[in-house]
Residue frames relative to the residue before (quaternion, step in Angstrom):
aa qw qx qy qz dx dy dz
X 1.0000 0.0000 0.0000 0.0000 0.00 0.00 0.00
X 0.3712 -0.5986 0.6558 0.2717 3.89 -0.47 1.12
X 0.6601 -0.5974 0.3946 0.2273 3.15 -1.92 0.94
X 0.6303 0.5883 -0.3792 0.3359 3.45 1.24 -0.55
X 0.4605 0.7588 -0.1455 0.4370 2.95 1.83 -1.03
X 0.7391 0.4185 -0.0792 0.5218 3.33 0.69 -1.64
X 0.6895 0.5019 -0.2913 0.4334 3.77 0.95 -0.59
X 0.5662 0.6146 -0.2616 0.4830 3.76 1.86 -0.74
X 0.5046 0.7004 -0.1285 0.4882 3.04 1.88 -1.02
X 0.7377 0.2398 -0.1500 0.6130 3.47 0.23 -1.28
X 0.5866 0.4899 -0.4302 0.4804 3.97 0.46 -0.28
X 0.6252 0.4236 -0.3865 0.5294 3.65 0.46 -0.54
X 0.6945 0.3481 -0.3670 0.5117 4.06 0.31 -0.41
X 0.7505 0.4587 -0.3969 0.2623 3.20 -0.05 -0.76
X 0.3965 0.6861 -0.4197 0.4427 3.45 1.35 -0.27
X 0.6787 0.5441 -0.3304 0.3664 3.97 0.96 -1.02
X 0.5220 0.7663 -0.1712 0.3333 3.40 1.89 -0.99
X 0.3473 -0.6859 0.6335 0.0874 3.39 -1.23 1.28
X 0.8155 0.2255 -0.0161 0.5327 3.26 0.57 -0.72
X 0.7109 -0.5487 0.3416 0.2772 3.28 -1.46 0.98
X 0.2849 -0.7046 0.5489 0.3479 3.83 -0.66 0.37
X 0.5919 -0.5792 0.5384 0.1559 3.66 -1.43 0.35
X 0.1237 -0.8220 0.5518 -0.0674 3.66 -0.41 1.63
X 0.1648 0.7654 -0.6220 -0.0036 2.98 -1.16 1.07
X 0.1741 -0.8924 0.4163 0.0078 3.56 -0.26 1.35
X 0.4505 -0.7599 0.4608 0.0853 3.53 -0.59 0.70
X 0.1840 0.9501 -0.2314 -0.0998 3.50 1.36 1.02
X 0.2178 -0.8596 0.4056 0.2217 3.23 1.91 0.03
X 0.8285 -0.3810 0.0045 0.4103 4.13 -0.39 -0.57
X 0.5792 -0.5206 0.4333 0.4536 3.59 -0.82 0.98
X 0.5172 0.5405 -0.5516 0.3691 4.03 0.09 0.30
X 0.5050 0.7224 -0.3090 0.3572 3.77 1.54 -0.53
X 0.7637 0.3803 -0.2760 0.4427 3.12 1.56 -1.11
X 0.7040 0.3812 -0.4229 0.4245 3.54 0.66 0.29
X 0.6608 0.5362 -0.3065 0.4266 3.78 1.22 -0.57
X 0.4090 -0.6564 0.6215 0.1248 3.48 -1.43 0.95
X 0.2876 0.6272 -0.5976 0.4085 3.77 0.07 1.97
X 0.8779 -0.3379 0.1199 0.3173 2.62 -2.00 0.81
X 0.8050 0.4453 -0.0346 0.3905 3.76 1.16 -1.35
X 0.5288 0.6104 -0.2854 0.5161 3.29 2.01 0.09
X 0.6115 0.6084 -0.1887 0.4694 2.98 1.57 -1.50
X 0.7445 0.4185 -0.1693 0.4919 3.57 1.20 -0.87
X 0.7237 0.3481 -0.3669 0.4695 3.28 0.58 0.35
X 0.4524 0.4906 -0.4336 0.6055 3.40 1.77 0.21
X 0.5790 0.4405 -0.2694 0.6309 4.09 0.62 -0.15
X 0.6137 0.4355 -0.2339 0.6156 3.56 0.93 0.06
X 0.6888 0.4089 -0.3230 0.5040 3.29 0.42 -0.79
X 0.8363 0.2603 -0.2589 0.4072 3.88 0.33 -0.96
X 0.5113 0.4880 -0.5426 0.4538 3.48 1.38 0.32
X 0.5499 0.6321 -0.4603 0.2936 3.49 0.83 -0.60
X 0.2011 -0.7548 0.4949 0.3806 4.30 -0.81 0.03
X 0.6937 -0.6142 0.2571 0.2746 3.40 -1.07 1.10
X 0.3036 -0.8016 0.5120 -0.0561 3.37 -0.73 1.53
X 0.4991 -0.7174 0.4633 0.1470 3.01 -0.59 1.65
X 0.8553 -0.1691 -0.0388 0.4882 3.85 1.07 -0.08
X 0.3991 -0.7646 0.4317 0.2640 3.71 -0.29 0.31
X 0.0915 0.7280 -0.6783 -0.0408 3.70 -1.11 0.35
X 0.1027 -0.7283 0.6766 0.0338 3.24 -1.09 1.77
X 0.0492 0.7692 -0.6181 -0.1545 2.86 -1.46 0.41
X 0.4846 -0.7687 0.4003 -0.1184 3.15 -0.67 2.26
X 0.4692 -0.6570 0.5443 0.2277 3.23 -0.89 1.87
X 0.7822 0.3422 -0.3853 0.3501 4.30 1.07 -0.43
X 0.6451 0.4459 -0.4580 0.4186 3.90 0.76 -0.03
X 0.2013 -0.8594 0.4628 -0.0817 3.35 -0.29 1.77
X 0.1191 0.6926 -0.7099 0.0462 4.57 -0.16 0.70
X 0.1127 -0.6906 0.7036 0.1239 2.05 -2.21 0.18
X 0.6501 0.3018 -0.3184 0.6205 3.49 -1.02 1.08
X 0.8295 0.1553 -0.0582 0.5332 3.80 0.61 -0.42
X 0.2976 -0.7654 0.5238 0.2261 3.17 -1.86 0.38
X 0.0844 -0.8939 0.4294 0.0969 3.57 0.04 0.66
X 0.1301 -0.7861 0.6040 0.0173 3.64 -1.15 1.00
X 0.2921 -0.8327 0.4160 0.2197 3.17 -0.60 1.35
X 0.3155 -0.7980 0.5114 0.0467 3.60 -0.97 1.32
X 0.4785 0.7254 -0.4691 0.1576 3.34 1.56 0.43
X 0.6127 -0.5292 0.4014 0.4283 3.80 -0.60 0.29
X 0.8386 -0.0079 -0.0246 0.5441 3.12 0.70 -1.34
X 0.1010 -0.8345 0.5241 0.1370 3.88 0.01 1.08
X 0.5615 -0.5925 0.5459 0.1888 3.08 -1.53 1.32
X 0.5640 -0.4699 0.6415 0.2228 3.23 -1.61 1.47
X 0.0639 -0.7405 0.6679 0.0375 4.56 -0.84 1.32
X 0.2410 -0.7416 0.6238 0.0529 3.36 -0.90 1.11
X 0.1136 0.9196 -0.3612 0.1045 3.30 0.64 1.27
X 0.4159 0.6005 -0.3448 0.5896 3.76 1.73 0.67
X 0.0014 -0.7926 0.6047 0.0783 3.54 -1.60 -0.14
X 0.5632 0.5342 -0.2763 0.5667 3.61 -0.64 0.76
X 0.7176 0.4726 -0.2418 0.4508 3.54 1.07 -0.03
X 0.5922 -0.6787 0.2129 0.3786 3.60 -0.82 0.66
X 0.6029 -0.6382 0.2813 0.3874 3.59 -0.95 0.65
X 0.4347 0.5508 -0.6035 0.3788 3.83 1.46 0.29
X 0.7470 0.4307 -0.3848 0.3293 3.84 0.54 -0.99
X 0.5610 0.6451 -0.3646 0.3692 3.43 1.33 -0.72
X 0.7116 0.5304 -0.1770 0.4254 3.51 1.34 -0.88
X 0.3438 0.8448 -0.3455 0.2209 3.65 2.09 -0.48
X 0.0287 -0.7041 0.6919 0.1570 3.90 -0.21 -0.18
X 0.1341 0.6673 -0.7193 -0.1389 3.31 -1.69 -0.18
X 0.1351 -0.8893 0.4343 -0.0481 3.49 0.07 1.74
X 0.0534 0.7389 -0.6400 0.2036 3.68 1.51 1.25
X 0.6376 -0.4337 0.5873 0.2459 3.71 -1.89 0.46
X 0.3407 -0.7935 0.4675 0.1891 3.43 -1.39 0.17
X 0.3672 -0.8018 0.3899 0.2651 3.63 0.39 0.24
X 0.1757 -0.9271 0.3292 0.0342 3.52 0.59 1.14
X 0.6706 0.5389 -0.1556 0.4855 2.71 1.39 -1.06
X 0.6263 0.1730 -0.1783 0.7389 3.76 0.63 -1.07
X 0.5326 0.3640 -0.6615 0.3825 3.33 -0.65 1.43
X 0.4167 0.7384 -0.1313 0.5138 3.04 1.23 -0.58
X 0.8071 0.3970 -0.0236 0.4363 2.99 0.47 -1.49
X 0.4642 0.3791 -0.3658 0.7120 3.66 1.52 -1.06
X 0.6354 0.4648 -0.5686 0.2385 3.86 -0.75 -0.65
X 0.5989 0.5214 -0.2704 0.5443 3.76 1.28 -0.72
X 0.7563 0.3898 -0.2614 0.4557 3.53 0.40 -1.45
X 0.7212 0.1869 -0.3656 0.5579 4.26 0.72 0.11
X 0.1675 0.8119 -0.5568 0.0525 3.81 0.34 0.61
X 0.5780 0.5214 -0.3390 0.5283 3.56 1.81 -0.55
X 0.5544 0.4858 -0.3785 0.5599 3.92 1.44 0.12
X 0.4524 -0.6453 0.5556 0.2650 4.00 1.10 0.21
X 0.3107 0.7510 -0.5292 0.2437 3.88 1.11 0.85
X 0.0526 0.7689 -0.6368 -0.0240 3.59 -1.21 0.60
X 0.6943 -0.5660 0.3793 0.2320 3.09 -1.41 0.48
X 0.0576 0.8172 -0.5731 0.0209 3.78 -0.55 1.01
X 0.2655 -0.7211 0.6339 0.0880 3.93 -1.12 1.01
X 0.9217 0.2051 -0.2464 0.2184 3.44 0.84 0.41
X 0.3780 0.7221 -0.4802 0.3243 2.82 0.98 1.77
X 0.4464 -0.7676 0.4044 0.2189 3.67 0.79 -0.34
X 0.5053 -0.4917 0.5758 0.4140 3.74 -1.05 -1.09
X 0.1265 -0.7378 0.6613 0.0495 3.68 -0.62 1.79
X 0.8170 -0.4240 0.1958 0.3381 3.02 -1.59 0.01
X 0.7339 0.5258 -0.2409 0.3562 3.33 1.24 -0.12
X 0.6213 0.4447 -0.3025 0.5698 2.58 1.53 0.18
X 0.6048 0.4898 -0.3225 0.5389 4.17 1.20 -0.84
X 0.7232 0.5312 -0.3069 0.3172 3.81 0.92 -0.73
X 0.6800 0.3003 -0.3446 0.5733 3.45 1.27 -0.31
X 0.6573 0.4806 -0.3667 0.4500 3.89 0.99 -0.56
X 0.4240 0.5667 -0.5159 0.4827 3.84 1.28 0.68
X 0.6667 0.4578 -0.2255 0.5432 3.62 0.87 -1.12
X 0.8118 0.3163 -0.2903 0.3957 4.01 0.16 -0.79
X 0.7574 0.1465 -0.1831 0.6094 3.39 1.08 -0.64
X 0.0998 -0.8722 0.4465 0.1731 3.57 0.23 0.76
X 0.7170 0.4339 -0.3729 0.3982 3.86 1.40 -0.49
X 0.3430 -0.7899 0.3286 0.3879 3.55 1.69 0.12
X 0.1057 0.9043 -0.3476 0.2243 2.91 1.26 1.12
X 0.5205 0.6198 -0.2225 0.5435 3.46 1.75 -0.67
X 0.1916 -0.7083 0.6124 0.2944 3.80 -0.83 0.11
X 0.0500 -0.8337 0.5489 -0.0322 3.28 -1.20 0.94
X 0.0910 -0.6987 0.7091 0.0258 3.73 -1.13 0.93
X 0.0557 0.8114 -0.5347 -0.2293 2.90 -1.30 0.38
X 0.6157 -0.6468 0.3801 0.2409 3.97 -1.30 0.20
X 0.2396 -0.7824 0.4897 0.3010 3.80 -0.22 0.28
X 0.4592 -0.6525 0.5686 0.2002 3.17 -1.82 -0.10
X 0.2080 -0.8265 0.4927 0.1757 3.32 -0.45 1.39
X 0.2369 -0.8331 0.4888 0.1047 3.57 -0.70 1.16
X 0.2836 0.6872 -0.5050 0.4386 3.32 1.12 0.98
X 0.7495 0.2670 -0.1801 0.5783 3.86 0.72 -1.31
X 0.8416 -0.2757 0.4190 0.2003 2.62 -2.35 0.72
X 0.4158 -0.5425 0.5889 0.4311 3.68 -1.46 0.09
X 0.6398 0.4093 -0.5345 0.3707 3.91 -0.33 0.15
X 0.6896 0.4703 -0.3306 0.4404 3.91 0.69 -0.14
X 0.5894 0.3413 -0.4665 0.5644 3.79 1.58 0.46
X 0.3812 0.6638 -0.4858 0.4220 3.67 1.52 -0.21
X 0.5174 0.8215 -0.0666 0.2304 3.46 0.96 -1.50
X 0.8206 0.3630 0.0952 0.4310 2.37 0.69 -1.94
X 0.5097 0.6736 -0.1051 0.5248 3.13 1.75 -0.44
X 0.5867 0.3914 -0.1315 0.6966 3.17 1.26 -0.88
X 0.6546 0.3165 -0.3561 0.5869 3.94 0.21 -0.17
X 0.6937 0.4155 -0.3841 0.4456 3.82 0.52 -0.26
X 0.4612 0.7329 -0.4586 0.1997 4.07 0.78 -0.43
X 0.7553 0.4760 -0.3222 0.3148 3.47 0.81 -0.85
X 0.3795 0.6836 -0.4924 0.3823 3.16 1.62 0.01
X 0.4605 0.6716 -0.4317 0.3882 3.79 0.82 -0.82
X 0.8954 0.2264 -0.1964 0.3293 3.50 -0.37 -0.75
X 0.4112 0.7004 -0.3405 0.4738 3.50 2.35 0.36
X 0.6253 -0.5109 0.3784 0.4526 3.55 1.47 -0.46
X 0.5182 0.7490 -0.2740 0.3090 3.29 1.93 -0.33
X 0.0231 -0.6050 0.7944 0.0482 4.05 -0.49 0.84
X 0.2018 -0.5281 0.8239 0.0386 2.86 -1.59 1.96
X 0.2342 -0.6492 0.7225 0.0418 3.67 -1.57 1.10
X 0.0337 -0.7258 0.6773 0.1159 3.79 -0.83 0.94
X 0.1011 -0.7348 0.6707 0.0117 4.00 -0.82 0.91
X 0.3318 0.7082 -0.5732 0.2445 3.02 -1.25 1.40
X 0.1345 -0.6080 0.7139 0.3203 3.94 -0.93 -1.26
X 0.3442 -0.7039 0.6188 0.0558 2.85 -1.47 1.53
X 0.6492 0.0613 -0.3259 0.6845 3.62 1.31 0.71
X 0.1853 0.7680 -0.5994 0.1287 3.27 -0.73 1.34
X 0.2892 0.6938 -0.5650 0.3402 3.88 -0.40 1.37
X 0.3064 -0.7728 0.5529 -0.0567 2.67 0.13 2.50
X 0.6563 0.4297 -0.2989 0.5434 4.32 0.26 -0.27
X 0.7204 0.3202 -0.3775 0.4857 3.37 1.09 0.57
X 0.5091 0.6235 -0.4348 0.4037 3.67 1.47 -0.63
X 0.1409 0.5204 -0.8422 0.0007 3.28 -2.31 0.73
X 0.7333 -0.5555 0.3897 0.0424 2.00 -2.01 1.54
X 0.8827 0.1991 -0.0843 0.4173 3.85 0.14 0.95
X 0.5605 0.6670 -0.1772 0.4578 2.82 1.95 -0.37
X 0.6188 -0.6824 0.2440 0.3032 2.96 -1.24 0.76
X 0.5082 -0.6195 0.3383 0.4935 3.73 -0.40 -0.13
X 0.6837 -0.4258 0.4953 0.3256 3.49 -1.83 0.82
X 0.4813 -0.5015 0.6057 0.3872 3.21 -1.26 0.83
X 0.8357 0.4041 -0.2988 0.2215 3.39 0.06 -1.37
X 0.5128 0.5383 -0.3256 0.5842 3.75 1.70 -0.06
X 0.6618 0.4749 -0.3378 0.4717 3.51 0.74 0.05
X 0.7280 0.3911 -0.2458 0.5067 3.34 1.51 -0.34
X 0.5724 0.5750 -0.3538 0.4654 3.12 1.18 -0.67
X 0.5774 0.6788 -0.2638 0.3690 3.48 1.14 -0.94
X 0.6900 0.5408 -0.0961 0.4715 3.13 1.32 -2.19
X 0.6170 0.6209 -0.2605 0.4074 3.42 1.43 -1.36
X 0.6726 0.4944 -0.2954 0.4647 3.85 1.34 -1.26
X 0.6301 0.5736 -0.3817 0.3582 3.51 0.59 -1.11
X 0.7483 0.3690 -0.2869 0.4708 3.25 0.44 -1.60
X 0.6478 0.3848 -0.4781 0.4512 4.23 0.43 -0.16
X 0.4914 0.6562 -0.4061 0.4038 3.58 0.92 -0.05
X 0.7967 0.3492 -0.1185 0.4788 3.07 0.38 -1.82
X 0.6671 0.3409 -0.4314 0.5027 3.98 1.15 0.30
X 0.5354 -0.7354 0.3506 0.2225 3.31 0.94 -0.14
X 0.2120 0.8045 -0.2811 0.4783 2.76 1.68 1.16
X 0.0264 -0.9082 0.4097 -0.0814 3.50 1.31 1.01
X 0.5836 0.6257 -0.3198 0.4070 3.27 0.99 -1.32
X 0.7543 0.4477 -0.3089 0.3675 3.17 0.54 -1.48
X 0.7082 0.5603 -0.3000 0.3074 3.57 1.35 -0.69
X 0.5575 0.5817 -0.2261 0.5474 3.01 1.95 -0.06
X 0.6129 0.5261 -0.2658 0.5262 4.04 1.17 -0.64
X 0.2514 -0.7815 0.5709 0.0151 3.31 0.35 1.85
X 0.5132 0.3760 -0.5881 0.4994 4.23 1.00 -0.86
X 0.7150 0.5645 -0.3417 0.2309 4.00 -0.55 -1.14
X 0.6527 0.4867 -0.1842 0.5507 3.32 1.31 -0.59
X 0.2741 -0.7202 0.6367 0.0274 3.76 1.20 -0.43
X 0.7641 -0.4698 0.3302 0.2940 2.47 -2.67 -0.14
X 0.3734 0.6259 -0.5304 0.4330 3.45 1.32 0.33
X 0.6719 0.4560 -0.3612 0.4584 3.95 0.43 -0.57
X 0.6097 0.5176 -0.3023 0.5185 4.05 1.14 -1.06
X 0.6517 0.4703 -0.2999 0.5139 3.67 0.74 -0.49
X 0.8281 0.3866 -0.2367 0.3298 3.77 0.71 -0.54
X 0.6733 0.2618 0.0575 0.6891 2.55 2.37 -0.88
X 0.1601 -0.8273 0.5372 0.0362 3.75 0.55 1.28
X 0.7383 -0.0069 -0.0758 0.6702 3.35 1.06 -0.80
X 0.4586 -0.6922 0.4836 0.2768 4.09 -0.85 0.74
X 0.2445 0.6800 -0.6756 0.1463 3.94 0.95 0.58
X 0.6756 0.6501 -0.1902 0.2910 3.02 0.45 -1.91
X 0.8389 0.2943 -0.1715 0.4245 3.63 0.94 -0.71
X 0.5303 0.6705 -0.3618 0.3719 3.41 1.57 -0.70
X 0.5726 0.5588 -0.4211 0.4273 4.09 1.18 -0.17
X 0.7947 0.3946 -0.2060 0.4127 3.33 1.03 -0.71
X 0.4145 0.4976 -0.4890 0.5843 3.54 1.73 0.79
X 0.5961 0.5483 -0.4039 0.4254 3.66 0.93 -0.83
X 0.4682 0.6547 -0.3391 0.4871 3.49 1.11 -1.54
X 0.7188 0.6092 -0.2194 0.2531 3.47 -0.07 -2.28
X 0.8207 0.3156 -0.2253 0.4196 3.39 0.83 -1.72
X 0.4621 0.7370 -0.3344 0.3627 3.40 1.15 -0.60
X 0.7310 0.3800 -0.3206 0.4673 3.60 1.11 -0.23
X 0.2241 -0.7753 0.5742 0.1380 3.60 -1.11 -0.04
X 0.6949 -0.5422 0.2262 0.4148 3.66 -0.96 1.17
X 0.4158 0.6709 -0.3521 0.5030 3.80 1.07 -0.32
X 0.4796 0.7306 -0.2623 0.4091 3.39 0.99 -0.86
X 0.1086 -0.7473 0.6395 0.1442 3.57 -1.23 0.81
X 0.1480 -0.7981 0.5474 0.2039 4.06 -0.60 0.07
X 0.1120 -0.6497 0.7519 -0.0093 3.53 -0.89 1.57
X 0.1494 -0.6595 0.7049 0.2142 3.78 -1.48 0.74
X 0.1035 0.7856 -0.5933 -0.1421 3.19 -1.27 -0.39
X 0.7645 0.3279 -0.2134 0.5123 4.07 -1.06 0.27
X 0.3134 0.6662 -0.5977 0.3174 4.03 1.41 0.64
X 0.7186 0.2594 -0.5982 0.2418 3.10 -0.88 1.65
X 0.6565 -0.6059 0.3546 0.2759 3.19 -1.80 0.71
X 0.3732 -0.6686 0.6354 0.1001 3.43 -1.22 1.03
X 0.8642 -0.1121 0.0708 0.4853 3.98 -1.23 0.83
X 0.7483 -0.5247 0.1664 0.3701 3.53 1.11 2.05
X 0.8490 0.2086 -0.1504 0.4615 3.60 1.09 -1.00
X 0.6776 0.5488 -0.1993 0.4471 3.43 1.14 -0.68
X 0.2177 -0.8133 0.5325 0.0876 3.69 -0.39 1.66
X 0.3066 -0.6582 0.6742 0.1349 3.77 -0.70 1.27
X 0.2376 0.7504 -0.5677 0.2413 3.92 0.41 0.21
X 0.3316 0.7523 -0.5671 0.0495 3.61 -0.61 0.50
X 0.0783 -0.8614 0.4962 0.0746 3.25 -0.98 0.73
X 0.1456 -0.8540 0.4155 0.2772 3.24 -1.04 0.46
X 0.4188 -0.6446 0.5908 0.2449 4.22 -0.93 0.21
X 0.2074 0.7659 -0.5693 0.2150 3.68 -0.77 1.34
């Protein structure tokens, strides 16, 4: 089924839906948010199949704690140019969406067993403004978003996911942003993909699509096939958050499953 095809599809169900569906996006480089390519186009086809969410909660492979979890409660969060080396159109991007004070607020209560606190002064990094330029282009949506403490293990952002679910049926589109194969000191430009990023890739989908979370969380079981795909686990911990956030009730639509510059998986999937 061709992606346009597959997006008419999931728009026709999701209409049946009480509750918000579950985003996980593959954002690979902040050049996405200003260029017209295969992976802009598809999260803009994503965006209007998607049904309109009353607020937005990303949680970004770039807003990095430790020891804590932090949700930003600013009213109005600044647009974070957090890259360098890139041209001054992307450098100049804004994405002036509202902030959702209140239910930030709220999550700061609802993960208190995650040692979460309130923070006014982080904003909207690139991983989160670069795909929410393309789905919500008038930033019309209010949006906060949550960090990732890189102190714990991968079952405690699994975790966390599962303490976020009821936000679903509040109006809430949780958005995970990341690459489930992301190992920037391996990437060239044109090249084909790593055997071992092709498997690691192949290896997530199919434990996804049985629902086999655990295994996506059991960093011994994964081995050096996981250290190769994932030198450091920012990049992947959004999409365990993403992961727990769903329940067996759950449909699973992929979409964008291939690798970008040999190392970087554009996988993204979504839970409805």
């Amino acid at each position: 089924m061709s992606l346009a095809a597959s997006m008419q599809d999931l728009k026709s169900r999701l209409k049946a839906s009480d509750r918000m569906p579950v985003v996980f996006l593959g954002h690979g480089s902040p050049m996405n948010a200003i260029e017209d390519n295969a992976y802009s186009r598809s999260w803009g086809d994503l965006g209007k199949a998607l049904p309109q969410p009353l607020a937005i909660l990303v949680v970004s492979a770039h807003w990095m704690t430790r020891g804590t979890t932090l949700v930003d409660v600013s009213a109005l969060p600044r647009t974070i140019h957090d890259f360098y080396g890139f041209p001054p159109e992307l450098h100049a991007a804004q994405y002036p969406a509202r902030g959702a004070p209140e239910l930030a607020r709220e999550v700061v209560s609802l993960l208190a067993s995650h040692h979460a606190e309130a923070d006014d002064t982080w904003g909207l990094d690139h991983g989160a403004w670069s795909v929410l330029t393309k789905l919500y282009p008038e930033a019309n949506v209010p949006v906060f978003q949550l960090s990732i403490d890189m102190s714990k293990d991968l079952d405690w952002h699994l975790q966390i996911g599962k303490d976020l679910a009821e936000l679903r049926s509040k109006g809430v589109l949780i958005l995970g942003s990341g690459n489930v194969v992301h190992n920037l000191s391996a990437m060239r430009w044109g090249g084909k993909p790593y055997d071992w990023a092709v498997e690691f890739d192949s290896f997530f989908a199919d434990r996804l699509a049985a629902r086999d979370f655990a295994a996506l969380a059991d960093r011994q079981r994964m081995g050096s096939l996981f250290a190769m795909a994932q030198p450091t686990p920012d990049h992947y911990l959004p999409a365990l958050t993403a992961a727990g956030v769903t329940n067996e009730k759950d449909q699973l639509t992929f979409m964008n499953d291939s690798i970008d510059i040999a190392s970087v998986a554009m996988r993204s999937f979504i839970f409805h």
